[in-house]
Every structure is written in C-alpha cells, then in structure tokens.
C-alpha positions as a Python dict, from the first residue, in 0.01 Angstrom:
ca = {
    (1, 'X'): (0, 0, 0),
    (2, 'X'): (-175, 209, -256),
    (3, 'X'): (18, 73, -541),
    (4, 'X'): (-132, -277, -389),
    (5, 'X'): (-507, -173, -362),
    (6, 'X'): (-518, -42, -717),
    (7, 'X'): (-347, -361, -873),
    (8, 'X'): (-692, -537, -634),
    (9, 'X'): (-914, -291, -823),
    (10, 'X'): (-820, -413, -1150),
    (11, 'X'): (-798, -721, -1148),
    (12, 'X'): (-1174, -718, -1032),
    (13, 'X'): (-1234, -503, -1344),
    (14, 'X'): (-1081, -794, -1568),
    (15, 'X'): (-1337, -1064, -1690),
    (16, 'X'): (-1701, -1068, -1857),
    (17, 'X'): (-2010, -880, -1714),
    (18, 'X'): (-2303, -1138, -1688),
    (19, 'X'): (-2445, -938, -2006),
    (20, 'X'): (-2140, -950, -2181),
    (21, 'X'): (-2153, -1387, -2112),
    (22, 'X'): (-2565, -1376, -2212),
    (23, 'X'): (-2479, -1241, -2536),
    (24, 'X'): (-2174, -1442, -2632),
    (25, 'X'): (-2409, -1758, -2536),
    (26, 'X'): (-2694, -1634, -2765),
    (27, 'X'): (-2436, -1583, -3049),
    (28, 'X'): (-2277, -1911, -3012),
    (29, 'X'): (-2658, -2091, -3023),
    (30, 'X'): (-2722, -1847, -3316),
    (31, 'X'): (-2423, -2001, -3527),
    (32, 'X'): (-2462, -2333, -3458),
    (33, 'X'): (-2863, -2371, -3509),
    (34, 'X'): (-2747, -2173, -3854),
    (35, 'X'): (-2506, -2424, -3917),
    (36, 'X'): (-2742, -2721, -3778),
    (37, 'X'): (-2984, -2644, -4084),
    (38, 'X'): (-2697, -2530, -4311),
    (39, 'X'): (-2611, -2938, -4237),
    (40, 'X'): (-2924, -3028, -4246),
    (41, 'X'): (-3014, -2898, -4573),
    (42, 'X'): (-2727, -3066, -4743),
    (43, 'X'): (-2818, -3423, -4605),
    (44, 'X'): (-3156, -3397, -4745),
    (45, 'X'): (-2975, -3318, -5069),
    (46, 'X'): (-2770, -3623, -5046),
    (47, 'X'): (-3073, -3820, -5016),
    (48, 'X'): (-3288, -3704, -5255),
    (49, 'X'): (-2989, -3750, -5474),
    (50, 'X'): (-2856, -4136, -5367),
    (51, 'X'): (-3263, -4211, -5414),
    (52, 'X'): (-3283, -4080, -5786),
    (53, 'X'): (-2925, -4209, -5853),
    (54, 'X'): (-3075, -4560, -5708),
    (55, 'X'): (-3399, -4506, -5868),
    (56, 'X'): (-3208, -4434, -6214),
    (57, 'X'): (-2960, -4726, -6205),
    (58, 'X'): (-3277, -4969, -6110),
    (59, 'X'): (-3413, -4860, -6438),
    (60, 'X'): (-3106, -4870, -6645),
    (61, 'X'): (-3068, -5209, -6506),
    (62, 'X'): (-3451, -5325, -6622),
    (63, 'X'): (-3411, -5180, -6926),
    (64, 'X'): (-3109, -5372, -7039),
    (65, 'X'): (-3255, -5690, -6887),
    (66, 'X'): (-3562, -5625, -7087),
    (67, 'X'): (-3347, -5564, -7383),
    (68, 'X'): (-3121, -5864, -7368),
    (69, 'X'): (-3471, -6078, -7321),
    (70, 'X'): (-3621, -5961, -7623),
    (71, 'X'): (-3273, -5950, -7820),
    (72, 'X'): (-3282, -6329, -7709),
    (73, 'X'): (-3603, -6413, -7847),
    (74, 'X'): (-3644, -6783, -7946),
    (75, 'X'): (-3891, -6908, -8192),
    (76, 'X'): (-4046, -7156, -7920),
    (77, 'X'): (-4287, -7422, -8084),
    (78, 'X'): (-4590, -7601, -7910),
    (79, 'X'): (-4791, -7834, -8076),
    (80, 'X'): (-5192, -7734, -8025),
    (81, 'X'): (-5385, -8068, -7887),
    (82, 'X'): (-5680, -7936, -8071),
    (83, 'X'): (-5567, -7913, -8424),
    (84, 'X'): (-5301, -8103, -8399),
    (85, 'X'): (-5044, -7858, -8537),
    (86, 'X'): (-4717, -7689, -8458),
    (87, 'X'): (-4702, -7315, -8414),
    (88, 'X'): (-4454, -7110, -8281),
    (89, 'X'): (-4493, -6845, -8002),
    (90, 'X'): (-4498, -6483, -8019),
    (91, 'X'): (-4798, -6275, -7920),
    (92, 'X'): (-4685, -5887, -7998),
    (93, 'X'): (-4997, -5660, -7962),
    (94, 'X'): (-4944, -5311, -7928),
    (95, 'X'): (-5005, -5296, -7558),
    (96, 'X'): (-4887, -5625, -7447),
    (97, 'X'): (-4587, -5874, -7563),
    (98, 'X'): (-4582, -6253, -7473),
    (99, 'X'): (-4248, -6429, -7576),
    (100, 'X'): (-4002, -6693, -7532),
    (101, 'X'): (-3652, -6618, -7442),
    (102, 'X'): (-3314, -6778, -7417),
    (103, 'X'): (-3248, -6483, -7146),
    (104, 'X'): (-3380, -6582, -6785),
    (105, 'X'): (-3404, -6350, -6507),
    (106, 'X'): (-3228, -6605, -6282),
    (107, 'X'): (-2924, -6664, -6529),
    (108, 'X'): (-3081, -7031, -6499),
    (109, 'X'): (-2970, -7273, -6828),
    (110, 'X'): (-3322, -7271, -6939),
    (111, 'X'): (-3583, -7106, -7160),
    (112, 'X'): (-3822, -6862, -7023),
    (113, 'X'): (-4147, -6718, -7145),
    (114, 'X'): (-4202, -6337, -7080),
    (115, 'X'): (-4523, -6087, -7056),
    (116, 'X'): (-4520, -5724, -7098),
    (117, 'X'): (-4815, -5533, -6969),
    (118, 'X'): (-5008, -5265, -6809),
    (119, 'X'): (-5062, -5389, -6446),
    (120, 'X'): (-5428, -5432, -6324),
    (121, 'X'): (-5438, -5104, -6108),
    (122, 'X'): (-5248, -4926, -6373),
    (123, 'X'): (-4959, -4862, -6150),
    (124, 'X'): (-4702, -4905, -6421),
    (125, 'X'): (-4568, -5183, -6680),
    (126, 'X'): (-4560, -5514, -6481),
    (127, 'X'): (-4375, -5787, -6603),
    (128, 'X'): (-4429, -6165, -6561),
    (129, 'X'): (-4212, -6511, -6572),
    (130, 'X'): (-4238, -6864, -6595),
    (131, 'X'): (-4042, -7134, -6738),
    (132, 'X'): (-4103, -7250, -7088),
    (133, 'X'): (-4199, -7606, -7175),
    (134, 'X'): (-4303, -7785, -7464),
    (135, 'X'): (-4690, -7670, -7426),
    (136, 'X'): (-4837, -7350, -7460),
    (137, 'X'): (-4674, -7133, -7179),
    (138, 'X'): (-4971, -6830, -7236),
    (139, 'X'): (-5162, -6984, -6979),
    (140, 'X'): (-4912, -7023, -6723),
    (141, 'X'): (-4836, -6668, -6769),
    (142, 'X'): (-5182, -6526, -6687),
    (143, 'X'): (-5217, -6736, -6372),
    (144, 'X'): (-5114, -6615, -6003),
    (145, 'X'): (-4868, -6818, -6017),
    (146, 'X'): (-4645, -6681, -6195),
    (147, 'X'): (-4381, -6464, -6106),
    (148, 'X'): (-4447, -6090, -6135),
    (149, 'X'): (-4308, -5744, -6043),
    (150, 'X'): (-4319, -5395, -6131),
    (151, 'X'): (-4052, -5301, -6413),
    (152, 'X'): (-4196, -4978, -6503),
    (153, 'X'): (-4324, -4782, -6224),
    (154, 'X'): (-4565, -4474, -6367),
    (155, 'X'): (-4554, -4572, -6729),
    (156, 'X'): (-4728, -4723, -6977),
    (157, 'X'): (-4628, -4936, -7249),
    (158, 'X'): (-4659, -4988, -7634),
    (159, 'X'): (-4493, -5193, -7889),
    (160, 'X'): (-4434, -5248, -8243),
    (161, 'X'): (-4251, -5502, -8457),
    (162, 'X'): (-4044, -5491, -8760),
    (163, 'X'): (-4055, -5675, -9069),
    (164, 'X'): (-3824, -5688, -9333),
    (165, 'X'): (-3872, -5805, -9608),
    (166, 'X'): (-3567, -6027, -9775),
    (167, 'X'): (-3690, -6108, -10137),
    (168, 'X'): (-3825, -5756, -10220),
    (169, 'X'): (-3645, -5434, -10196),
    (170, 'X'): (-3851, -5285, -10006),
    (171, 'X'): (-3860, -5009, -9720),
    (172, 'X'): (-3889, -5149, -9349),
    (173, 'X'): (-4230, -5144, -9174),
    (174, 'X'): (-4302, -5138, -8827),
    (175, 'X'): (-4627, -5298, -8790),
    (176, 'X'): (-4891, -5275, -8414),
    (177, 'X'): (-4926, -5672, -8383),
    (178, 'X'): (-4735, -5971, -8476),
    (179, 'X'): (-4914, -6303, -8406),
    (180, 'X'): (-4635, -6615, -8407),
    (181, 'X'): (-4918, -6868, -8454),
    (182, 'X'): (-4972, -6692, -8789),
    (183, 'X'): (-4692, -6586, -8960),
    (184, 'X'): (-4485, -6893, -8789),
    (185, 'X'): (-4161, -6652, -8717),
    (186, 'X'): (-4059, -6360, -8520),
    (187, 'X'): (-4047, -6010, -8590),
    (188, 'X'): (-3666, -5874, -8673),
    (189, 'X'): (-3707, -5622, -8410),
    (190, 'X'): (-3913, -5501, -8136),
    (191, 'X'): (-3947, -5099, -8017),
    (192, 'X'): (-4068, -5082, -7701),
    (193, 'X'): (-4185, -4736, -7606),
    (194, 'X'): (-4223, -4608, -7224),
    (195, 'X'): (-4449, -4280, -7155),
    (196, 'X'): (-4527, -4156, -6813),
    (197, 'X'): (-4888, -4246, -6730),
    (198, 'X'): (-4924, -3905, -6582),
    (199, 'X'): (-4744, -3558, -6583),
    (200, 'X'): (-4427, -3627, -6342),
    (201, 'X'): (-4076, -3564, -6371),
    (202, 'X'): (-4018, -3944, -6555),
    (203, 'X'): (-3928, -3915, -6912),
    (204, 'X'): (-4016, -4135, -7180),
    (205, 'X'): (-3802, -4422, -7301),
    (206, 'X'): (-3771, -4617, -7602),
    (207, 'X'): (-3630, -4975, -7672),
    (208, 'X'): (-3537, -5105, -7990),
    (209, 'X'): (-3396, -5460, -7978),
    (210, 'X'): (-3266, -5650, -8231),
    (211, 'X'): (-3437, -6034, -8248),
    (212, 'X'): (-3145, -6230, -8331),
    (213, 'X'): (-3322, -6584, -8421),
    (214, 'X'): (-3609, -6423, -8585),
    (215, 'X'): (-3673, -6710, -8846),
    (216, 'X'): (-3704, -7099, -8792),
    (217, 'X'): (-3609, -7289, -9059),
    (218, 'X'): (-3806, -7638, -8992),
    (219, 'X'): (-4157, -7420, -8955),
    (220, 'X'): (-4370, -7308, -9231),
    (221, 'X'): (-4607, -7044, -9265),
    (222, 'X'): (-4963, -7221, -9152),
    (223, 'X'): (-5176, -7275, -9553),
    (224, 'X'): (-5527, -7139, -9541),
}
C-alpha cells in the first residue's frame, strides 16, 4: 500500500509547472518573431534586387534598341515645297537627334523617323516615333501625336557625330551638330552620352553606333 501511494506521489510530480509552460511559450514567440524578421529581411532583399535586375535589363534593352536605330540610319530625302529641292534628313544637335531609320520599334517593314530629347519636365531622355513618308517627318515628330515614352529615366542627353574624311588623311573629328539639309549625308557615327541629371546611384552611359548607310550616292552637297 505504501509502495502504491508513493508511485501516486510521483507521478503528480511528473509534468510542467504553469511557470515552467509561460516561459517555454515566451521562448517559442521569441524565436519565431526573430525568425519572422530574419524572413522578412531577406524578401525585401529579393525585391529590391528583382526591381534593379528589372530596372537594369529595361535599360540594356533601350539601349540596344536605340543603338540598332541609329546603326540603321537611312539617308531619308524629302523634297521642300518651298524651294523646290531635295534634301536629306538628319538633324544632330548636341542635345537633340532627329533621324530616319530602317529600325522600327514595332519590327513593322517600314521606315521610321526618331527624336532624342530632354523631356519637357526634365524627367529624363524621352524618345518619340512616327512613320516616315516622303515629306518632311520633323513636324510630325513635335506634334502630340506622336508616339512618346520615357527611355532614359533621370538622365540627360548629348550627342556628337563623326566625320571622316575619305580623300584626306586626316585624323577623325567628332563634331556638336550635323545638319542633313546641309551637308546632304549622314554622319559615320553617332556617340550618344547619358549622365544622371542629378546625384543618384545611375551611372553614366555612352553609345557609339556605327551609321552604316552614311552616304547617298544620287544626292549632292546643296551649291551656295
């Protein structure tokens, strides 16, 4: 009978005091809040790092678009009503570049006239579209109309244009402007260079593209 009341006694001994259960709780909510912002941390990682990898590969992508547009350059001719004369088209200044391209954004069998520029609220370079047809396409591409977005977010832009020289052996020069309806050909090259409008993490970029068709050979240089 003894023997029995002492194997009662301790099995009411075995198990957790209510203090003994408060604290075990209060670890177990310790580890996993710990762990909650351990996981926590790491998914804000993962998106800060799938947005710059996105934000990266969008620019990568606009840059080689950009490239292969100027690259594709096409010595584009309109005939001015006015004097009755053919010119080609190419406006390079060294903020802003107007062309005509073989390239279109739409893979579309067609030519298309492109604009470089800072954007109106200086958010970036914006860049414009329309399709190119026999007249002058420089006034289709400063209307509403046509079709505009945001290449460069945060930069600004500036160009310059290459001439070589084929008679003379002569060093290249890389000149600010480069008028078509004057010198009735295209540069052989365009650098495009990107700088961040303000101090941010962007860095600058450069593009130097290659004008494949850079002479026409049924136009002549304009005579005074």
């Amino acid at each position: 009978m003894d023997q029995k009341r002492i194997d009662v006694r301790r099995s009411l001994n075995v198990g957790f005091t209510l203090l003994e259960v408060l604290v075990a709780v209060s670890l177990s909510a310790l580890v996993m809040l710990v762990l909650s912002m351990g996981m926590n941390v790491i998914l804000q990682d993962w998106t800060r790092t799938g947005n710059h990898l996105d934000e990266s590969l969008d620019t990568v992508l606009t840059v080689l678009q950009i490239e292969r547009a100027i690259t594709g350059a096409f010595a584009h001719s309109y005939v001015d009503e006015k004097e009755k004369k053919e010119y080609v088209f190419f406006e390079g200044e060294e903020d802003k570049l107007s062309w005509v391209s073989t390239v279109s954004p739409g893979r579309k069998s067609r030519l298309t006239a492109w604009q470089l520029l800072l954007s109106e609220k200086e958010k970036g370079v914006e860049l414009r579209t329309v399709p190119a047809f026999a007249d002058n396409p420089m006034e289709r591409l400063e209307e509403e109309k046509a079709e505009s977005l945001l290449a460069f977010e945060g930069y600004k832009a500036s160009f310059e244009y290459l001439y070589i020289d084929d008679k003379f052996d002569s060093e290249n020069e890389w000149e600010d402007e480069w008028e078509g309806k004057k010198r009735q050909s295209l540069p052989n090259a365009v650098r495009l260079s990107l700088k961040p409008i303000k101090n941010n993490s962007k860095q600058p970029m450069e593009i130097i593209a290659m004008i494949l068709a850079h002479t026409h050979q049924t136009l002549q240089p304009v005579k005074p």
